[in-house]
N, C-alpha and C positions, 0 to 999 in steps of 0.2 A: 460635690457641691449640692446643696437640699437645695428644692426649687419648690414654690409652691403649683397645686396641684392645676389643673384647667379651670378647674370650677371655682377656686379659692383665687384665680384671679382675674375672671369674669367678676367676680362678686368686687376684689380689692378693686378695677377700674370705676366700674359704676360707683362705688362709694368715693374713689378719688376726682371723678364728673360732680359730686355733691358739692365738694369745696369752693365751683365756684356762684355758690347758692346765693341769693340777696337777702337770704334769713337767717342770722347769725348762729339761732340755735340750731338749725338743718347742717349748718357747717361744722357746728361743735359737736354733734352726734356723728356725723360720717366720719371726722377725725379719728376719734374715737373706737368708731367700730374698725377704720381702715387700723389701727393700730392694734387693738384687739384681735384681727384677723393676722396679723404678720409676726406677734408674738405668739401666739395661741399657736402657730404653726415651728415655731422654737428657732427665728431668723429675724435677724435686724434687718432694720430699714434697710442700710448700707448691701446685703447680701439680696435684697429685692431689686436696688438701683441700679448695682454693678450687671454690666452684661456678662454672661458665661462665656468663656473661654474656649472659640472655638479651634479646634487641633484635628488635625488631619492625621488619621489615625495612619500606622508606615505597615504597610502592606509586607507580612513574614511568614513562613513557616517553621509554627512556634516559635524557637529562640533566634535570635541571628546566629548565634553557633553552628544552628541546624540550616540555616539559609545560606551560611558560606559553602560548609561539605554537600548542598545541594548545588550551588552552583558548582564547586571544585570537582564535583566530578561527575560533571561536563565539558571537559576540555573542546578547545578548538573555538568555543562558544565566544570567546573575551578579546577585549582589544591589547595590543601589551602592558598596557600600564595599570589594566585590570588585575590580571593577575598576580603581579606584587601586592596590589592594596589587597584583594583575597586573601595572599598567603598572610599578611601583615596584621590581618585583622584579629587571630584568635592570641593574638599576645598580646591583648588588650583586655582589661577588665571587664570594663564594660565601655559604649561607643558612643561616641558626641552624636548632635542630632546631624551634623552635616552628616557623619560617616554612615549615619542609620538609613538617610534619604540615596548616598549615592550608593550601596549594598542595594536598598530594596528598588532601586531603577538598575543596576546589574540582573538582579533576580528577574522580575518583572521580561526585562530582555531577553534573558539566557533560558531562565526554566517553562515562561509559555512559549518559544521557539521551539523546545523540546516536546511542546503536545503539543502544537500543531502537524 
C-alpha cells in the first residue's frame, strides 16, 4: 500500500485545518491544493482515508517447511497432540492463518527452549 510521505502530510493536514476558513476563497484554494497533493502523489482520497492494515507479522524461520523440521527434530520438546499436527503439516499446501499462529507459538516454545 503507497502511503504518503511525513512531509506530504504535515502539509495535506494544515491545508485540511484551511477548510474550515470564514473565506470562501481560503477554502477553495486549500481544497484544491489538498487535492493536488493526493493526486500528484498517484493515490485517491479513499486510499489517504482508509487506515492500513495492521497484521502481525507470524514469527518463522524462513518457510514453515523449514519451521516444522526445526521443531521435528527436537523431539521430547511437544505435548502429544503436537506432534501429529507437526507430522500433519507438510501435506499441506500451503497453511491457514490459524495453522500459521499455532506452528509459530510450537516454535517459539520448542526452539528458544533449545538455546536457552
Amino acid at each position: 500500500m503507497t502511503v504518503l510521505p511525513a512531509t506530504s502530510r504535515t502539509k495535506l493536514a494544515k491545508l485540511l485545518g484551511m477548510l474550515g476558513s470564514d473565506h470562501p476563497g481560503e477554502r477553495d484554494v486549500a481544497a484544491l491544493a489538498a487535492h493536488r497533493l493526493v493526486t500528484q502523489a498517484g493515490l485517491a482520497w479513499r486510499q489517504v482515508v482508509t487506515p492500513a492494515a495492521v497484521e502481525k507479522p507470524l514469527p518463522e524461520l524462513g518457510t514453515w517447511r523449514t519451521t516444522v523440521k526445526e521443531c521435528l527434530a527436537r523431539p521430547g520438546s511437544w505435548r502429544p497432540w503436537e506432534v501429529k499436527f507437526l507430522h500433519d503439516l507438510p501435506g499441506f499446501r500451503r497453511l491457514s492463518v490459524k495453522q500459521r499462529y499455532v506452528l509459530s507459538e510450537i516454535a517459539d516454545r520448542v526452539l528458544k527452549r533449545e538455546a536457552t
